[in-house]
Steps between C-alpha positions, in 0.01 A plus 500: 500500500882491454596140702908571561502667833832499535511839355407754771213735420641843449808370472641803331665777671415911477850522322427205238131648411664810437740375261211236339299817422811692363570184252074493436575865361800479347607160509821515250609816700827510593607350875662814635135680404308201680767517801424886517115521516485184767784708702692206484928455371548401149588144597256446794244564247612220258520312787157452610345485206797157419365373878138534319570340183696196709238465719263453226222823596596716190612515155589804306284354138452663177132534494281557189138524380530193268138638295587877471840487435477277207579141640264324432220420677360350925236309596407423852422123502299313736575152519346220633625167631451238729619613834755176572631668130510892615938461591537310151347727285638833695831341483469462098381851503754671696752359268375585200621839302154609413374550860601809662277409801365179671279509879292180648185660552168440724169499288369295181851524329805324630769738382548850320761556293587814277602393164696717220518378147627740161141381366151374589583200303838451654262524861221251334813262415619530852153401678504211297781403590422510828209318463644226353812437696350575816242402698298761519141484416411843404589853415329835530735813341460843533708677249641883655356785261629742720700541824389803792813491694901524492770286613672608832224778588286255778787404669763584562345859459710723261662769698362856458857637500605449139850392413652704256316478168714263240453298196445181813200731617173253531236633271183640688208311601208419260245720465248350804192569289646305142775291596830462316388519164634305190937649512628296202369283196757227580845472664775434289775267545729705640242616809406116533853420620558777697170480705634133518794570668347778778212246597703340796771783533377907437804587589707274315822686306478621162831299452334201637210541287701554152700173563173329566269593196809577261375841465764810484499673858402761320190390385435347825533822668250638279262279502439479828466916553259453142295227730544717820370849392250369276306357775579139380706356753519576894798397704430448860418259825341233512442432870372161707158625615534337845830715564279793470277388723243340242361194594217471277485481139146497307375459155197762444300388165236723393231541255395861422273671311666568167421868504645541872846319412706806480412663845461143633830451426624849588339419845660168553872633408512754759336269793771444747603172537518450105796384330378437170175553274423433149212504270425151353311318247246195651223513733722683750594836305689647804737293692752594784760381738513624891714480731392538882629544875299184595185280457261751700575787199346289268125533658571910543660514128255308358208686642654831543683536162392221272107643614570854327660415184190579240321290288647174570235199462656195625809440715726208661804516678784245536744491751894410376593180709864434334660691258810379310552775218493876489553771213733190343695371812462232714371452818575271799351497794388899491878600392604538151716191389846594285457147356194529283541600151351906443572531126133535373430362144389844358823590526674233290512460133294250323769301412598481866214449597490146254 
């Protein structure tokens, strides 16, 4: 469970979930749009969602699926440690470029972390690493074949009123049945710094962005609507769970029957309650995470909803204890921390990356 109660459940107000869900559809769409479908002034509206970002319960990221759109490649790792070594090793995690997400975790494993590498070597290097630096006494990784859901679609819900269509429109959902398939061979450089500098900010200025990567504004500008339209890159909210009323956070690991994948996974992204679900390579094939009201939904969800999903043969569930990174940015005490270092590694050159 998230520990930091000092952030009240629900916290957010009817006026800030409407704008959240306007930014989850359109979330580079234009402030005087956003102001308009919340029924809220132009500045009012900018307002609350500053007073969010201050208070640490939302960021506006640039969100993208690191397999598909030509990245590179994730791996969900569990790692194991010695508990009196569990806020050592998350610490080294959480600071490291290559993680986009770190959670203490009940169960056999210590931690989970979601790892993103251009390579499989570049990922074997990186366990290594680990291994020898840290004390950590073993590894178990589940590389992501394929992922079942989109950013911004669990929560904060898109709104069904769509913002007028523009080149900053979010690209549908996957297809529930396949997934988002393979988008691009590989990124080139020019996406790599631009997805670089949208991780922390979405909304961050063309200008801003040029001056940044050195790029022309206009091939900023570009870029991102290439990214955008293309399905490659989502702008939107990331949200504290807790603020939404969330309390619970769970790993779900299963192993399915290889036929029954597809509709397993079909099944498990449209269960309520699930935030993300990918297809994975290890002896858990299907892996998702879930966030719930409280610790009495977990018996109902995993009875109710975990018990229909076809074909699975095995199954274990983890609950998140402490998380310190999400989708790239850090995490203290359940709000997101300005402090931490975003800029993910895939999104760097090799030579910067030396």
């Amino acid at each position: 469970m998230i520990p930091d109660t000092s952030i009240h459940p629900g916290a957010l107000t009817g006026p800030d979930r409407t704008l959240l869900a306007a930014l989850a559809t359109n979330g580079r769409a234009p402030w005087q749009a956003l102001a308009d479908l919340a029924g809220l002034s132009t500045s009012t509206a900018q307002r609350r969602v500053a007073r969010l970002i201050d208070a640490g319960l939302v960021r506006i990221i640039g969100a993208t699926d690191v397999v598909a759109a030509g990245f590179g490649i994730t791996a969900l790792v569990r790692i194991h440690c010695s508990a009196d070594h569990i806020a050592e090793v998350q610490r080294a995690l959480t600071r490291r470029a290559d993680v986009r997400f770190c959670a203490s975790v009940t169960g056999t494993a210590a931690i989970v972390t979601d790892m993103a590498a251009r390579s499989m070597a570049d990922l074997a290097a990186a366990l290594a690493e680990l291994m020898a630096t840290l004390p950590v006494t073993g590894t178990e990784t589940f590389p992501t074949t394929r992922t079942f859901t989109a950013p911004f679609t669990v929560f904060p819900q898109a709104d069904p009123r769509t913002l007028e269509a523009d080149t900053h429109a979010n690209a549908p959902a996957p297809d529930a049945s396949h997934g988002v398939p393979q988008l691009a061979r590989h990124a080139t450089g020019t996406e790599r710094a631009v997805l670089g500098a949208v991780v922390e900010d979405g909304r961050r200025p063309v200008t801003d962005i040029a001056a940044q990567t050195g790029l022309p504004e206009s091939t900023v500008r570009r870029t991102i609507d290439d990214l955008i339209t293309s399905g490659r890159l989502r702008i939107g909210p990331l949200v504290a769970p807790l603020a939404l009323g969330l309390e619970v956070a769970l790993f779900v690991w299963l192993s399915v029957d290889p036929s029954r994948v597809r509709d397993a996974a079909a099944r498990l992204a449209e269960t309520p309650g699930v935030h993300a679900a990918f297809a994975s390579l290890g002896r858990f094939n299907l892996v998702a995470q879930v966030f719930l009201p409280g610790i009495a939904d977990v018996y109902s969800f995993s009875t109710e909803r975990l018990g229909s999903i076809p074909g699975v043969r095995d199954l274990e569930v983890t609950v998140q204890v402490h998380t310190t990174k999400r989708m790239w940015i850090g995490v203290t005490g359940g709000r997101f921390d300005a402090e931490l270092p975003a800029r993910p590694t895939i999104t760097t050159t090799p030579k910067e990356n030396a």
